[in-house]
N, C-alpha and C positions, 0 to 999 in steps of 0.2 A: 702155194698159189701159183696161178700159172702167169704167163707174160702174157700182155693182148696186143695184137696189133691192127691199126688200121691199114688195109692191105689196097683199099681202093676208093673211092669216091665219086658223086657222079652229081648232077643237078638236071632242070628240067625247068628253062625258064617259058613260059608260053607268048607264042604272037609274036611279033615286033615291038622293039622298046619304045616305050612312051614320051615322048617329049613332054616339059612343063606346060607348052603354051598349047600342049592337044589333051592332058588331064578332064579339065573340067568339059571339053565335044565327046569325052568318051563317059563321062560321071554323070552329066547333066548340070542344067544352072535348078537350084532350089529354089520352086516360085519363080522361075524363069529369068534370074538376076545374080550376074556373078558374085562370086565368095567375096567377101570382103577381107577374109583372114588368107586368104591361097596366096598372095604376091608375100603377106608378112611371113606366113611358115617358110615359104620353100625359099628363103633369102635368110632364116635360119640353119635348117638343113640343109643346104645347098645339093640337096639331091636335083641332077640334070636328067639323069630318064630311070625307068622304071617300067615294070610290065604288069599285063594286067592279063585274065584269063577272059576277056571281055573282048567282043571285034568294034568295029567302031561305033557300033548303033549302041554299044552297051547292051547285046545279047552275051552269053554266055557261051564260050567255049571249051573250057574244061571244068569238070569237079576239081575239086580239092583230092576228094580217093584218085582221081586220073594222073594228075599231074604226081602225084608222089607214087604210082605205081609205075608210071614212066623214069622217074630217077630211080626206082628199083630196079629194073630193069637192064640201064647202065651199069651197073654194079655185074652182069655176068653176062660169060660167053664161052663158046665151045670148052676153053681150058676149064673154067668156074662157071657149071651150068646152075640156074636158079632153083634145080630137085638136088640140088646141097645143102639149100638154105634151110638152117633151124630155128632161128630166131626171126622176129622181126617185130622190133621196137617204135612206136609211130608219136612223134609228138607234132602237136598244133595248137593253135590258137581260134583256127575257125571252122573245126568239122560241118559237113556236109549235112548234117544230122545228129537228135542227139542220140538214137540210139538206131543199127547196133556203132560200134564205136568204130573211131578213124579207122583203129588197125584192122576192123576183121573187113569194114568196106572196101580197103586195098589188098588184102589177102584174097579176097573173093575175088576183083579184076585180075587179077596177077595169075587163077587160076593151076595153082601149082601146088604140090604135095601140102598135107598138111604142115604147120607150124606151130609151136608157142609163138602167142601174139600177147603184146600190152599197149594201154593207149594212153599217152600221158597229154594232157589237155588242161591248158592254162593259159599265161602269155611266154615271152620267148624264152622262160628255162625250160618250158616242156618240151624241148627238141635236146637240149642237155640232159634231159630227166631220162629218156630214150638212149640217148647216148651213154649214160652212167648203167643201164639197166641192162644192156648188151655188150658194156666191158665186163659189169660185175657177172653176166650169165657164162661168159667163158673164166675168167678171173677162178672162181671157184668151181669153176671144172664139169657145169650143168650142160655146156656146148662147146663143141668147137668150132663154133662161126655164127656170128648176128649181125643181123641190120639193124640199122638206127636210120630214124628218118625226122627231118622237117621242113613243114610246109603250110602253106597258108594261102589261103583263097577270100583277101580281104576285099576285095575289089564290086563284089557283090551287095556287100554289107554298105556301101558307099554311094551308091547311084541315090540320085535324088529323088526318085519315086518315092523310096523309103524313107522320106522326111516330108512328103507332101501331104499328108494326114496332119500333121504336128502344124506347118506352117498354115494347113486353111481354120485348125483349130484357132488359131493365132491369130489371124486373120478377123477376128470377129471384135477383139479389144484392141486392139490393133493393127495403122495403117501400115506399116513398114516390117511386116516379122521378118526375122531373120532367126537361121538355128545360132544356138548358142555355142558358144565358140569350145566349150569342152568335147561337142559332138563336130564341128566345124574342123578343126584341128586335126583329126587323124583322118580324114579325107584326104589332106595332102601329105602325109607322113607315111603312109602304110601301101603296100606290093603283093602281088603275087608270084609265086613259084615251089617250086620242090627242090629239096637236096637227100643225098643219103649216102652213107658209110656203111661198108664190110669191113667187120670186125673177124680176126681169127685168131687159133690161139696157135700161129706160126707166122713169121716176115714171108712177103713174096721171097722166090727164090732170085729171080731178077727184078730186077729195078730199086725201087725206093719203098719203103713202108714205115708207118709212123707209130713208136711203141706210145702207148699209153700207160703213164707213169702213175698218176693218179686225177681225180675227177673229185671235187668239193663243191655240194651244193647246201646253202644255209636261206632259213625263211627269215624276215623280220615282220613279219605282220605280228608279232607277239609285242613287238612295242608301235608300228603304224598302223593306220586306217586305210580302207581302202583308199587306189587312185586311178587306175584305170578297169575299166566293168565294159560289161554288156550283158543283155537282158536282167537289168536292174535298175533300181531308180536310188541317190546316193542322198539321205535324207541329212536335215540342217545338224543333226549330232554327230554326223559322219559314219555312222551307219548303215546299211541297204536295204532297201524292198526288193525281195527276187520275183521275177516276173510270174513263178505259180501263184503267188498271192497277189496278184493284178489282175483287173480282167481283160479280156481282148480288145474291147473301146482303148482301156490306158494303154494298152502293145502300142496302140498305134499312133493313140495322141499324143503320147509322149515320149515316142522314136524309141522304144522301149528297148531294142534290139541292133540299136547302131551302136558300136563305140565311142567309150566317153573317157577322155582324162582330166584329173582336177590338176593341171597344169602346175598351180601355186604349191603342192604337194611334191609333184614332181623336181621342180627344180628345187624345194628344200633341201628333200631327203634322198634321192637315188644317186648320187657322188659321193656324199660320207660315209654310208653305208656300204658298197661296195669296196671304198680304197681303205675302210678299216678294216676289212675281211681280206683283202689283198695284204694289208702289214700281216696281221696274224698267219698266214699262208706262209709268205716269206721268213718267217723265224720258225713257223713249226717246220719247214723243211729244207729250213736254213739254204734257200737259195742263194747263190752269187748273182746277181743281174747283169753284174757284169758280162755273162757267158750263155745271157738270153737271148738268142738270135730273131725272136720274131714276137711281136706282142700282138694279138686277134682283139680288139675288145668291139663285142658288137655295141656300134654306136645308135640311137635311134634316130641323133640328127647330132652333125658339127659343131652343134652349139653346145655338144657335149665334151669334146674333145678338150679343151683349152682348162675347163674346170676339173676334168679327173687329172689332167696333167698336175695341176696348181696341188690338189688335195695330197697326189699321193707321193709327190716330192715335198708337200709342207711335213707327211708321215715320215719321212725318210726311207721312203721304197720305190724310186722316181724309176722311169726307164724312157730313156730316152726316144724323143720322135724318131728319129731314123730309122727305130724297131718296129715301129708301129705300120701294119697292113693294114688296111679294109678297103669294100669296095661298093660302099657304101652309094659313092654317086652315080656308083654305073647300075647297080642292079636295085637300087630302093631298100628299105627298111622293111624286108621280110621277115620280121617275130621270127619264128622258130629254125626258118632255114636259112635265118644271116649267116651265125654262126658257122654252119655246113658249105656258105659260099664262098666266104675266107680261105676255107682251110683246102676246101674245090679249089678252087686257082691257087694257092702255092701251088699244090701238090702235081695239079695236071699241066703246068704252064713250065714246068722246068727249073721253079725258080729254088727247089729247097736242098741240099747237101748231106751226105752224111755227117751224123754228129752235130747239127744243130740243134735245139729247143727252142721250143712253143710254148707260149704260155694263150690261155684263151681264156678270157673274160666276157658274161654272161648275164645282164644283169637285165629284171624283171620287173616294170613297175605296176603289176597287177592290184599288187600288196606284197612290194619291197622282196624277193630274194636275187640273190645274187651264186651263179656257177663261175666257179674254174677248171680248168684241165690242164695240167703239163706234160707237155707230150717231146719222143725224141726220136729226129730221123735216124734208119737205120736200114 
């Protein structure tokens, strides 16, 4: 089996960063009345700015295919031209469309030799799923070089237009609608932008390259129910309606197509789940933590932070803050390309050495899985 390495890395944030207090002039007020939940989230997340592929009026500036064919992009240059490129691995959360899929949408703007393309499409493991699919393609010797990519274009999904169907439905039984706060909720939690990774199966000659050691992705929707959806409606057994069996009237009355999380799910099960997939990790490859230099866990808000610390030193496989990166409050909760923005600034900022380790944590509350990756400068 061959060595893989990550040779380069690139991202593609759009616009100017958003401040908290210019959010909702870029989103719009629902029924023309601010959020009642926006001061409580973002005083959990403590995310300070964030971008959005939207200008101020809330028109639209980039696809989702644009902005991840522009991090592609980054990825090569006269030494590494992009008619190298074999693979190209595309995960997200909010394709442009649902068919043809993310990957061939940016393989067509990218306008370059043919590829294998895959499209992996969920919430934030499918930018790890991409990433596992373009080590394992050089890995076992199918390529010698893949992209992996994630990106996301939630920002669309979120303007208020797209809940003002719901609220004038609402409006007829009642004098005060307001969206319900599982739809309410990631309004303020979620970002736009693209990141993406060159995979090869040799280190740069100069500079830094990051070998990937191995990559562990596991589901648990075998023992949870759904928690976070879109184009679904989440009935009282915890079950779904998917939007083909709905008609167009329910798209719209009942924001069919916003994102929604059952919160109470949330904070149950996505910390025990993931830091007891992190013990078993650590004894199947009998890590020292002691001699882990850098922890990534993508957070989706702060308020995550202090509870995986508690869980995974109650397991006895703690690693201390000090290790811990992200960059969470600068760039927002980007689903599939947090991950890819982490490991973007170590790598481009100066900040990583030979002979460190990475460990990167990946966790998914669509319906519960959780990614790892231990990687090592080189």
């Amino acid at each position: 089996m061959n060595e893989v390495y990550i040779t380069r890395l690139s991202k593609f944030l759009p616009n100017e960063p958003v401040g908290n207090d210019e959010m909702e002039n870029i989103l719009g007020l629902v029924d023309g009345k601010p959020s009642r939940a926006r001061l409580r989230v973002l005083g959990n997340n403590k995310i300070k700015t964030r971008y959005y592929s939207l200008d101020k009026d809330g028109k639209s500036t980039h696809s989702n295919a644009e902005m991840t064919a522009e991090a592609v992009k980054g990825l090569f240059d006269d030494k590494f031209p992009i008619n190298k490129m074999q693979v190209l691995a595309c995960g997200t959360t909010s394709p442009d469309q649902l068919l043809p899929n993310h990957a061939a949408m940016v393989h067509g703007l990218l306008k370059c030799q043919p590829v294998e393309l895959i499209a992996a499409t969920g919430a934030c493991a499918a930018g790890m799923q991409a990433f596992k699919y373009a080590w394992m393609s050089i890995k076992c010797g199918n390529s010698a070089n893949a992209v992996s990519t994630g990106s996301e274009k939630f920002s669309s999904w979120m303007l208020s237009e797209k809940f003002e169907p719901e609220t004038d439905r609402v409006k007829l039984i009642d004098n005060n609608p307001i969206i319900a706060f599982e739809k309410d909720f990631l309004r303020w939690m979620l970002s736009d932008g693209a990141s993406a990774a060159l995979f090869q199966d040799k280190p740069n000659e100069t500079g830094l390259s990051l070998r990937v050691d191995w990559v562990e992705i596991a589901s648990y929707a075998n023992e949870l129910e759904t928690c976070m959806y879109a184009g679904a409606v989440k009935n009282e057994d915890g079950t779904t309606k998917g939007w083909i069996d709905m008609t167009p009237e329910e798209w719209a009355q009942d924001s069919v197509f916003s994102f929604k999380q059952d919160t109470r799910l949330l904070g149950k099960n996505i910390v025990p789940s993931g830091a007891q997939m992190w013990k078993e990790l650590v004894e199947k490859y009998n890590l020292d933590l002691d001699k882990l230099d850098y922890f990534l866990p993508h957070l989706s808000s702060e308020f995550f932070r202090f509870k995986i610390d508690e869980e995974i030193t109650r397991l006895g496989v703690p690693i201390p803050q000090e290790k811990w990166f992200t960059n969470l409050v600068k760039v927002g909760n980007v689903g599939t390309a947090s991950p890819y923005f982490m490991l973007e600034e170590l790598m481009n900022t100066g900040m990583l050495k030979k002979g460190q380790t990475i460990v990167m944590m990946v966790p998914e509350s669509a319906r519960f899985s959780y990614a790892y990756a231990h990687l090592t400068v080189v």
